[in-house]
C-alpha positions as CSV (number, residue, x, y, z in Angstrom):
1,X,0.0,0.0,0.0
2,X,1.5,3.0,-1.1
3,X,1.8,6.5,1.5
4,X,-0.5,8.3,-0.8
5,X,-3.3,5.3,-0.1
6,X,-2.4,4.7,3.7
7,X,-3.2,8.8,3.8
8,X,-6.6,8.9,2.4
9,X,-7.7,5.9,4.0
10,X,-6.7,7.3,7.5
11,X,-8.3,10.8,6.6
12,X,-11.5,9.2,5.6
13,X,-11.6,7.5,8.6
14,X,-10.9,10.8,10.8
15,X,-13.6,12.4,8.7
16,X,-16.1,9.8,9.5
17,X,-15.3,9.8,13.1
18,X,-15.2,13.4,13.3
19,X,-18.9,14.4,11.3
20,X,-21.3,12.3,13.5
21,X,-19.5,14.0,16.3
22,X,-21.9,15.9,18.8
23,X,-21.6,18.1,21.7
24,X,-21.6,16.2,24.9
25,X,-25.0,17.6,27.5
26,X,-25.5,16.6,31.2
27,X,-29.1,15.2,31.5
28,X,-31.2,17.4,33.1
29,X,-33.1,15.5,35.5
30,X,-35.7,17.7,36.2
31,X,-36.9,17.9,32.5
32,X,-36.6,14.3,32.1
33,X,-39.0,13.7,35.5
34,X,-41.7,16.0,34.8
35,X,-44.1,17.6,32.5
36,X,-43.4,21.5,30.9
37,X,-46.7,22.5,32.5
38,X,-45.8,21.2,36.3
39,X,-43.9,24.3,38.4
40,X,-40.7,22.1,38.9
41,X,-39.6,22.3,35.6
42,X,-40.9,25.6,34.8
43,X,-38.6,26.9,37.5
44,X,-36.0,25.2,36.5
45,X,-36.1,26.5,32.6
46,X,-36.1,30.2,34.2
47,X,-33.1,29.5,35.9
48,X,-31.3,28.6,33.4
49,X,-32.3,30.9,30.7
50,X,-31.5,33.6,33.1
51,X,-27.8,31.8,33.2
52,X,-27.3,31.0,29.5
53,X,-26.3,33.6,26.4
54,X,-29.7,33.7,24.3
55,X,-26.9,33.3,20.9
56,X,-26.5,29.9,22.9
57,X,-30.3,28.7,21.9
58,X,-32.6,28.0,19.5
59,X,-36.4,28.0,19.1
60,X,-39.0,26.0,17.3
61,X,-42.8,26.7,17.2
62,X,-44.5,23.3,18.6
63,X,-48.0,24.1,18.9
64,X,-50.5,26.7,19.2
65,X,-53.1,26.1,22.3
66,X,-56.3,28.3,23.4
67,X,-57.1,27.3,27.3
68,X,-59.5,29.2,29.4
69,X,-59.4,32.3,27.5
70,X,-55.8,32.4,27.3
71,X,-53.4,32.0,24.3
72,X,-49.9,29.4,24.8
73,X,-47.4,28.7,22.3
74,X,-45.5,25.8,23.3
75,X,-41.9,26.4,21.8
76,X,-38.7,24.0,21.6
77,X,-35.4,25.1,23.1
78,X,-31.9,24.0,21.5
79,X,-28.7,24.0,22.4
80,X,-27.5,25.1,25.7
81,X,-30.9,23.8,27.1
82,X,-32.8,21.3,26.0
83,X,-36.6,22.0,27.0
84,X,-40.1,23.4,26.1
85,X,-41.6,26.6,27.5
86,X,-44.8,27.2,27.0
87,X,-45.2,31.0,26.6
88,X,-48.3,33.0,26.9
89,X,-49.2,35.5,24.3
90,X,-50.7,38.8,25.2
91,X,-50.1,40.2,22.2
92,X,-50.2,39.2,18.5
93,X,-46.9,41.0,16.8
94,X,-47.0,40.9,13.0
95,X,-44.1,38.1,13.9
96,X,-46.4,35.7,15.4
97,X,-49.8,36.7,14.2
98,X,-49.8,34.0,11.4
99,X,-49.8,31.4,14.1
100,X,-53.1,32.6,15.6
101,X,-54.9,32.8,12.5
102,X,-54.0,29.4,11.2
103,X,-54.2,28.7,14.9
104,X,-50.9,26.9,14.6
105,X,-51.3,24.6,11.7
106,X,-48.9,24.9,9.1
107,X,-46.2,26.4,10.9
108,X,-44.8,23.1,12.9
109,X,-41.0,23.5,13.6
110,X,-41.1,26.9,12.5
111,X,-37.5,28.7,13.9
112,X,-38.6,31.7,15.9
113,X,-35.0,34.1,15.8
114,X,-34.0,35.7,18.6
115,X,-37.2,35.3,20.6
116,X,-37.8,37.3,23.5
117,X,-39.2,35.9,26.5
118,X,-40.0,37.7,30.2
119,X,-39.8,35.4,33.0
120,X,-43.3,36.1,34.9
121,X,-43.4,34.8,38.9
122,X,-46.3,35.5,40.5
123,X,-46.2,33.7,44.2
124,X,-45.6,30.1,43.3
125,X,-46.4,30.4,39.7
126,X,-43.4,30.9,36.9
127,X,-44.5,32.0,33.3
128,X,-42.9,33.0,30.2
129,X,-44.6,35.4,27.8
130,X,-44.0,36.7,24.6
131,X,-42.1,39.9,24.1
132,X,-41.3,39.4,20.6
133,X,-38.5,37.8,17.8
134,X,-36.8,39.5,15.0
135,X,-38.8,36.9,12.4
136,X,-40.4,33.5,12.0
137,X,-38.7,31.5,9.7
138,X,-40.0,28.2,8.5
């Protein structure tokens, strides 16, 4: 086998190794135990979003949900934290007003840049609501 051959064959295999590669994340246990609506794990998420750069995360549009009156979007977070929030909407932006007309249909795993979330706590109760995002993308 020549140097040339012995050279590709152990780049190819670094390459391989290399691409399927992924960042190792502790477990949360929290998240894994309990539901996104139970207080537990909405306290949790808060506390960590407050720790973590926002250019560290990503969100997805999950669904759309109308219950007593008030208006959730349950949104996936990437990257430094794995999780859901489910944010109350007060207000219908231009950003996010397609999801309450098609009441959420459509738009599954729609990227939400550089949303903006305030974290609510009112006595034992944590909430996130909707403050806004540069755009929806989908």
């Amino acid at each position: 086998m020549s140097n040339l051959t012995k050279f590709l064959a152990l780049a190819a295999i670094a390459l391989t190794a290399s691409c399927g590669k992924t960042e190792e994340k502790a477990h949360n246990q929290i998240f894994a135990k309990n539901a996104p609506e139970t207080e537990v794990y909405k306290h949790e998420l808060a506390s960590l979003l407050e720790k973590t750069d926002p250019a560290n995360l990503e969100y997805y549009f999950d669904q759309y949900v109308q219950k007593d009156g008030t208006n959730y979007v349950y949104v996936t977070i990437e990257g430094a934290i794995d999780a859901t929030a489910i944010v109350t909407v007060r207000e219908w932006d231009k950003n996010l007003k397609p999801i309450q007309e098609f009441k959420g249909k459509g738009y599954g795993g729609a990227e939400f840049k550089n949303l903006k979330l305030e974290v609510e706590r009112v006595s034992d109760n944590t909430a996130f609501i909707y403050k806004g995002m540069d755009q929806m993308s989908d």
